[in-house]
C-alpha positions in Angstrom: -4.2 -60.4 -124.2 -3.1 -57.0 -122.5 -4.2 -55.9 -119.8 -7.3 -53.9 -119.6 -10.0 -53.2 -117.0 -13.1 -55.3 -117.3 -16.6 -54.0 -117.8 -19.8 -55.9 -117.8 -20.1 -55.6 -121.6 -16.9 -57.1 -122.4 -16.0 -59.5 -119.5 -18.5 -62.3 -122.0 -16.6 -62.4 -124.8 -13.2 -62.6 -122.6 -14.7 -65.4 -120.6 -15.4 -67.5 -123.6 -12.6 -67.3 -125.0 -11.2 -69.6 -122.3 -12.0 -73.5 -123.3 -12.3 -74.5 -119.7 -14.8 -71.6 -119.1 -16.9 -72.3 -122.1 -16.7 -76.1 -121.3 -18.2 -74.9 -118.2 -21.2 -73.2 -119.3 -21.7 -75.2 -121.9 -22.9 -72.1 -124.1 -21.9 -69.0 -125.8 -24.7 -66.7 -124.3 -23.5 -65.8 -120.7 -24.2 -62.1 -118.8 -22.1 -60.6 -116.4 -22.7 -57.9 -113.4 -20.6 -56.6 -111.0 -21.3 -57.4 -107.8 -18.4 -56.5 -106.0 -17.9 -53.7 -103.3 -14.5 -53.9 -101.9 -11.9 -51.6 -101.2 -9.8 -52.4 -103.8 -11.1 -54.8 -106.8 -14.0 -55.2 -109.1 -16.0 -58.7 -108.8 -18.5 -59.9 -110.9 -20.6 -62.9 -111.5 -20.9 -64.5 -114.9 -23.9 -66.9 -115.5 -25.3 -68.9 -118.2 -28.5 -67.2 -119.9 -30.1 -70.3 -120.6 -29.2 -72.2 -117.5 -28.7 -69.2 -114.5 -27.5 -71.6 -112.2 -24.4 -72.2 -113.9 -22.4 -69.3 -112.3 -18.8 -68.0 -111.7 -17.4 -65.4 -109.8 -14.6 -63.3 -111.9 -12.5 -60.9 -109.9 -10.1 -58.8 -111.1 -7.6 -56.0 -109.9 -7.7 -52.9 -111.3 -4.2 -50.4 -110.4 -5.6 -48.5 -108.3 -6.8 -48.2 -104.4 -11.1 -48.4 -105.2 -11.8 -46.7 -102.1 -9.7 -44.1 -102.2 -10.1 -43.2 -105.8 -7.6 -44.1 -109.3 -5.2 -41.4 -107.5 -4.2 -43.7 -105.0 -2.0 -46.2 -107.4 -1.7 -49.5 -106.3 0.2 -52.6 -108.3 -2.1 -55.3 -110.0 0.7 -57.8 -108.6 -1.6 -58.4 -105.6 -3.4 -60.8 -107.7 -0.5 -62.5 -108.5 -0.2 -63.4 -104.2 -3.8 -63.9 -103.9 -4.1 -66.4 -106.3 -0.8 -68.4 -105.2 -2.5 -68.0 -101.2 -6.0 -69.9 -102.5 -4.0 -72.5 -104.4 -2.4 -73.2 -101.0 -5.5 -73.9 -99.0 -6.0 -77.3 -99.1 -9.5 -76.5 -96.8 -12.0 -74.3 -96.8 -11.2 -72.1 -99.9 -13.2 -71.7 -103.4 -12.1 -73.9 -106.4 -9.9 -71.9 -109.0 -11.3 -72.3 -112.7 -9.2 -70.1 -114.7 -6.2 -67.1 -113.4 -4.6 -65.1 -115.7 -1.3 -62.8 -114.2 -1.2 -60.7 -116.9 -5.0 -59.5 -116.7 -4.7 -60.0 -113.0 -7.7 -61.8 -113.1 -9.0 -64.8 -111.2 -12.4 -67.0 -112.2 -13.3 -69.2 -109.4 -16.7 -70.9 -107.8 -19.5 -69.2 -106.9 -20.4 -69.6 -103.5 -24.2 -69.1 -104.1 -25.6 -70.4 -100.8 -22.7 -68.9 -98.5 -23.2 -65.5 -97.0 -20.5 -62.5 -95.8 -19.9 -63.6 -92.2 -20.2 -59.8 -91.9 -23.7 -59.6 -92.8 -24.5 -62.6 -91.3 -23.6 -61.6 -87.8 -25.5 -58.1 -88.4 -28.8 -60.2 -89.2 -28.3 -62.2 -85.8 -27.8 -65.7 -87.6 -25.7 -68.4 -86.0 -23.2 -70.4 -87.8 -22.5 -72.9 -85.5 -19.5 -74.8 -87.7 -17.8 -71.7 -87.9 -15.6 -71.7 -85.2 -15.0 -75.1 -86.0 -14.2 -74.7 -89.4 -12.1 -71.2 -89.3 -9.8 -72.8 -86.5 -9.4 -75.7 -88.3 -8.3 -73.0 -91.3 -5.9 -71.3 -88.8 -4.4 -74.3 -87.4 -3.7 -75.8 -90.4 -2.3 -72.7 -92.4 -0.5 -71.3 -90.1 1.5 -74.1 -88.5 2.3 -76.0 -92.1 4.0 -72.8 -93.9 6.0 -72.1 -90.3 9.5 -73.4 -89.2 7.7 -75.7 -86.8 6.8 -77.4 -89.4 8.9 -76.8 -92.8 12.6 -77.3 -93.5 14.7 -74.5 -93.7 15.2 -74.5 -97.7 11.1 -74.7 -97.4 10.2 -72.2 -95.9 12.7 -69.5 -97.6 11.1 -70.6 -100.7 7.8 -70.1 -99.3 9.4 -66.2 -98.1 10.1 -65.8 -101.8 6.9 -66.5 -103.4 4.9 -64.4 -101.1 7.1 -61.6 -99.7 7.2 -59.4 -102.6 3.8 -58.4 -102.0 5.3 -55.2 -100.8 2.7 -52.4 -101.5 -0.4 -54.1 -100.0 2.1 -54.7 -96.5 2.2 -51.2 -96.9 -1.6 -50.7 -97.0 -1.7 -52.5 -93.4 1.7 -50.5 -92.1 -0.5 -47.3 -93.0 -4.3 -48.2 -92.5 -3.9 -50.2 -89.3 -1.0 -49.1 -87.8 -0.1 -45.6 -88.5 -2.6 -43.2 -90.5 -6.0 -43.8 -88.0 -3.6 -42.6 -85.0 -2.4 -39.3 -86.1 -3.9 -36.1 -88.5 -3.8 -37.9 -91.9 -6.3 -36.8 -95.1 -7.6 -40.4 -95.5 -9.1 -40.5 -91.5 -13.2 -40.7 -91.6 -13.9 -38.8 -88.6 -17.3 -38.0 -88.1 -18.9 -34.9 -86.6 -19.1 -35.0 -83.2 -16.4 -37.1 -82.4 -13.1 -34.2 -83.0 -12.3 -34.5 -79.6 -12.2 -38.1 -78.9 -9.9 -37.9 -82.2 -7.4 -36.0 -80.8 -7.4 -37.5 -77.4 -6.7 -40.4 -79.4 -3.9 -38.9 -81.7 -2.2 -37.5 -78.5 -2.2 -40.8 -76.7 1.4 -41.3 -77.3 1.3 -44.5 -74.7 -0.9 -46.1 -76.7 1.1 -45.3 -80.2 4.1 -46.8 -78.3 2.6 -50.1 -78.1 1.1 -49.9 -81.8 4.9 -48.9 -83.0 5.9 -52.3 -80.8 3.1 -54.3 -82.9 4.0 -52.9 -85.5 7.8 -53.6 -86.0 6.5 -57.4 -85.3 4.1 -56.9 -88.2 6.9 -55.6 -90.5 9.7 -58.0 -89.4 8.4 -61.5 -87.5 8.3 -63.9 -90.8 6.7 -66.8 -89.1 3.8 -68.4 -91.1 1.8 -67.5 -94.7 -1.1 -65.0 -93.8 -4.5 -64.4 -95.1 -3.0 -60.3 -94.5 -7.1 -59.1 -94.2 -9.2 -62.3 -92.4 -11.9 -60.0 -91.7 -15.7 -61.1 -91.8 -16.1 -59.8 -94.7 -13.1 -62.2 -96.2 -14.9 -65.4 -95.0 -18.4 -67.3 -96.2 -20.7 -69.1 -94.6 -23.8 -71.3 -94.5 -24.7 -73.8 -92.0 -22.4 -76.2 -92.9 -19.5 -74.7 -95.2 -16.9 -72.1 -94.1 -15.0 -70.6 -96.8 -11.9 -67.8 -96.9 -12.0 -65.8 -100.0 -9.7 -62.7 -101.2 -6.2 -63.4 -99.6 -4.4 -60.8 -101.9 -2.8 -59.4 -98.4 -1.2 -62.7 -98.2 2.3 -62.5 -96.8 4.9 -64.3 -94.9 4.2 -62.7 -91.2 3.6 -63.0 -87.6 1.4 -66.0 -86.3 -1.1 -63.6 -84.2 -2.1 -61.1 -87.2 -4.7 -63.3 -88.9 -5.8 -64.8 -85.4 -6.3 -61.2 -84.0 -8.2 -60.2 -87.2 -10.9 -62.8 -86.7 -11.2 -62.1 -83.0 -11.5 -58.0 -83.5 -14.0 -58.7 -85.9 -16.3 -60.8 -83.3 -15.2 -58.4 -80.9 -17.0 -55.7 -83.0 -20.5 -57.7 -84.0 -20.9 -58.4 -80.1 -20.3 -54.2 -79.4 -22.9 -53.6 -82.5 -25.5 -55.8 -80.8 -24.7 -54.3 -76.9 -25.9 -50.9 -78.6 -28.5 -52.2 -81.8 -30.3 -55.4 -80.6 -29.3 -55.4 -77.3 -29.8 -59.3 -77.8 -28.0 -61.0 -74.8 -28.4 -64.8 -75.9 -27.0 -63.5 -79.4 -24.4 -61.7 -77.6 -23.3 -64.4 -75.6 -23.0 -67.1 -78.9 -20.8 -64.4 -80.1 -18.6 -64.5 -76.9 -18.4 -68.3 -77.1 -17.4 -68.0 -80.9 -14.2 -66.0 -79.6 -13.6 -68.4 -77.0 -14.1 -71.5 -79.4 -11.9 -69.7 -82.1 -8.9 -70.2 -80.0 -9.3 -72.8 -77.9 -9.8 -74.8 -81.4 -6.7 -73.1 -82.8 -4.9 -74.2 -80.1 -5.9 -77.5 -79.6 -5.3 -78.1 -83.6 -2.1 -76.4 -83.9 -0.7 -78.1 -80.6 -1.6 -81.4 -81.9 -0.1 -80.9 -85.2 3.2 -79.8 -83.8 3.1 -83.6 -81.6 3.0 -85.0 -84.3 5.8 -83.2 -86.5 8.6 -85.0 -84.9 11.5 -82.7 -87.4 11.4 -79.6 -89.0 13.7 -76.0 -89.6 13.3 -75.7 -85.6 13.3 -78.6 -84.0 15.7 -81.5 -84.5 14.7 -85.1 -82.7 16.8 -85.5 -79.2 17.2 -82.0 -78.9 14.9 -81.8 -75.7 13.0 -84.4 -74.0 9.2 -84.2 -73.6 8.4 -82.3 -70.6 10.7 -79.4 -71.6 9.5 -79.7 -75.3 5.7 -79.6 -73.6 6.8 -76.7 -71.2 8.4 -74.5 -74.4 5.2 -75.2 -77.0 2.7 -74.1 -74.0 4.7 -70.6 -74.0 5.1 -70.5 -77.4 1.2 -70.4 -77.2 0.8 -68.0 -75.0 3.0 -65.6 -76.5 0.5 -66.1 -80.2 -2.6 -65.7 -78.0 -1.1 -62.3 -76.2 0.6 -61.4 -79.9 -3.0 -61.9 -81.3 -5.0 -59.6 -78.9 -2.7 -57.1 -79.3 -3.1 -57.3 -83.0 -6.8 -57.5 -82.6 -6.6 -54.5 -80.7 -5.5 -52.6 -83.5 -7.8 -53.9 -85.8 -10.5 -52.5 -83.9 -8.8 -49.3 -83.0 -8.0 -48.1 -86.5 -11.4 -49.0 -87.3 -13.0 -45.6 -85.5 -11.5 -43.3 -87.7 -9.3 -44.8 -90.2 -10.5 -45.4 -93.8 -12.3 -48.4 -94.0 -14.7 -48.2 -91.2 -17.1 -51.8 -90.4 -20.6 -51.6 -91.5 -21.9 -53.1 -87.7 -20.5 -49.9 -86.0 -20.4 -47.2 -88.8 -23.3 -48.3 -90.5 -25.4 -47.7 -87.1 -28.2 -45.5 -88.2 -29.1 -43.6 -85.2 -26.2 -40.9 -84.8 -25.8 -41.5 -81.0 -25.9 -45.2 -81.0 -23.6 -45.1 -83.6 -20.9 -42.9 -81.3 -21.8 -44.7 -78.3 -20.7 -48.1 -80.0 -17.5 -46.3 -82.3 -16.1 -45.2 -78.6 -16.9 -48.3 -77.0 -14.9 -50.2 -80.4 -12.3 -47.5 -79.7 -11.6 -47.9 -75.9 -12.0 -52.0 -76.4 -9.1 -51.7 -78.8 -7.0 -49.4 -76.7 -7.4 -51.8 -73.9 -6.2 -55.0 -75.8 -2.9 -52.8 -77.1 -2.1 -51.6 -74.1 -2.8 -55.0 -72.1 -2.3 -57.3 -74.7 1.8 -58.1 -73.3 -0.3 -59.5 -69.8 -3.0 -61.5 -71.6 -3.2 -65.2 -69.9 -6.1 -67.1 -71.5 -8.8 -66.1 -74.0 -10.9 -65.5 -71.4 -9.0 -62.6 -70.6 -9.8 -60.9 -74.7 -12.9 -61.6 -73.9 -13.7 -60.1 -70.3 -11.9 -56.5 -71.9 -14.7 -56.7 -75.3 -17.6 -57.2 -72.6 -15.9 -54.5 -70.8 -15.3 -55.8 -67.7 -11.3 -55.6 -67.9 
């Protein structure tokens, strides 16, 4: 069918009228709501009437940017990318039930018992798998879809299938690394804060070192990207970790995602320095950052041991030591790509569009500035320090703010 945006009333009919969705439910009686409140598509659930734990979750892309309203066009072809990113997760991802490109729509499991790891972290519950689980994501992603791994002829088709996802890169060239560092119509800047605004839009150190990210960002082609891996693209319970809504997903630099997981942890442990002031709570947060990528590294080190060809290396070419010596600085040099990443990720938070609820959803005004300046300076320091970053220790000591 053509495309048309989907509504609660008429997403049932639709849904039925796909065999391996009516096999599903096993009935013609299903109800859908939306659920949804992302930044830019709708998401609804669709359950049986008879039997409500039968359940799906339908997403869809409308052409448009949601929050910033239908004048801000945006192509429905992110769908297309998101769905070709979860069918190449072979862990940790929701099952695919149905896609359709020309609705740019997606019906896929309903994690029912998994919670936002944003909302999660606000509550003060501990997930402790997740570290586990998301490095294991990491590792695996990132170093099977780079050169370190792939053939040549590989990985430029794996460039071709995701690189036309041109207007979302965008997005991130504008919301992260541009628009929340300069006068721009989009910036959220609350009252109060004017001045710390332009202090901020006249650091022109600082904006050196974001142009320096990025130009990475726009040009370094080393891996297939989530594009968004914040905490509110990942599930969780107790035992299960899974990424959800990859339609950023690119071809791009190995740090971007890793930086994105560690600015969001970065920003739960500021929310609870200045809300709970929970130090035990605090301090599993802390750990989480360092067990994020000490378990990246560990997993994507021992997967490169064992890949003994690929586009970049050729057997013989260097004995072990050396070979040891260059994959030890090839890690550092993700780990000091990734906190500079991270660094704007928090940064462009303060003032850019799409604020985080654990720092702009702070109810009382001054905690909430107190903890928006502290995100603010935490970022600035991981841009501007990010090239002399020596262990993950190091990220951490500047988020506790003792850099």
């Amino acid at each position: 069918m053509s495309y048309e945006i989907m509504t609660p009333e008429t997403l049932p009919k639709y849904l039925l009228s796909i065999p391996a969705i009516a096999d599903f439910f096993e009935t013609d009686e299903i109800e859908t709501e939306e659920i949804g409140d992302g930044n830019l598509n709708f998401v609804f659930v669709a359950r049986s009437v008879k039997e409500p734990q039968k359940s799906l979750i339908v997403k869809q892309a409308v052409p448009y940017l949601r929050c910033a309203g239908e004048e801000y066009s945006l192509s429905r072809e992110r769908m297309k990318f998101e769905i070709r990113a979860l069918q190449s997760y072979d862990i940790h991802a929701p099952k695919i039930y149905h896609a359709d490109e020309e609705m740019s729509l997606v019906v896929m499991e309903h994690l029912k018992s998994h919670k936002i790891l944003r909302k999660g972290l606000i509550q003060k519950e501990r997930y402790d798998l997740f570290a586990d689980h998301i490095s294991t994501f990491l590792a695996r992603t990132l170093f099977k879809t780079s050169s370190l791994y792939l053939q040549s002829d590989e990985k430029r088709a794996l460039m071709e299938r995701f690189n036309e996802n041109r207007e979302l890169c965008r997005l991130t060239e504008d919301f992260v690394f541009t628009f929340p560092y300069m006068q721009n119509e989009t910036n959220h800047i609350e009252p109060g804060c004017e001045e710390e605004a332009r202090e901020l839009f006249e650091d022109y150190e600082f904006k050196q070192k974001v142009l320096g990210l990025k130009y990475i960002f726009m040009t370094q082609a080393d891996a297939l990207l989530h594009g968004d891996l914040h905490t509110g693209s990942i599930m969780v319970n107790e035992k299960e970790t899974f990424v959800i809504d990859p339609e950023f997903a690119f071809v791009g630099p190995f740090g971007f995602d890793i930086g994105a997981v560690l600015a969001n942890l970065g920003s739960a442990y500021i929310s609870h320095r200045h809300v709970s002031g929970d130090s035990e709570y605090m301090e599993w947060i802390e750990q989480n950052m360092v067990d994020v990528w000490s378990g990246f590294e560990r997993k994507f080190l021992d997967l490169w041991r064992e890949r003994e060809r690929s586009a970049l290396i050729e057997p013989g070419f260097l004995p072990e030591e050396p070979l040891e010596s260059f994959r030890r600085e090839f890690m550092r040099d993700i780990l000091r790509q990734s906190a500079g990443f991270a660094g704007c990720k928090m940064a462009r938070r303060v003032f850019g569009i799409a604020g985080v609820e654990e720092i702009r959803g702070i109810e009382d005004r001054t905690l909430r500035k107190r903890a928006m300046m502290d995100a603010l300076e935490c970022g600035k320091s991981l841009v501007m320090e990010h090239e002399k970053i020596e262990s993950i220790e190091d990220i951490v000591a500047i988020v506790k703010g003792l850099s």
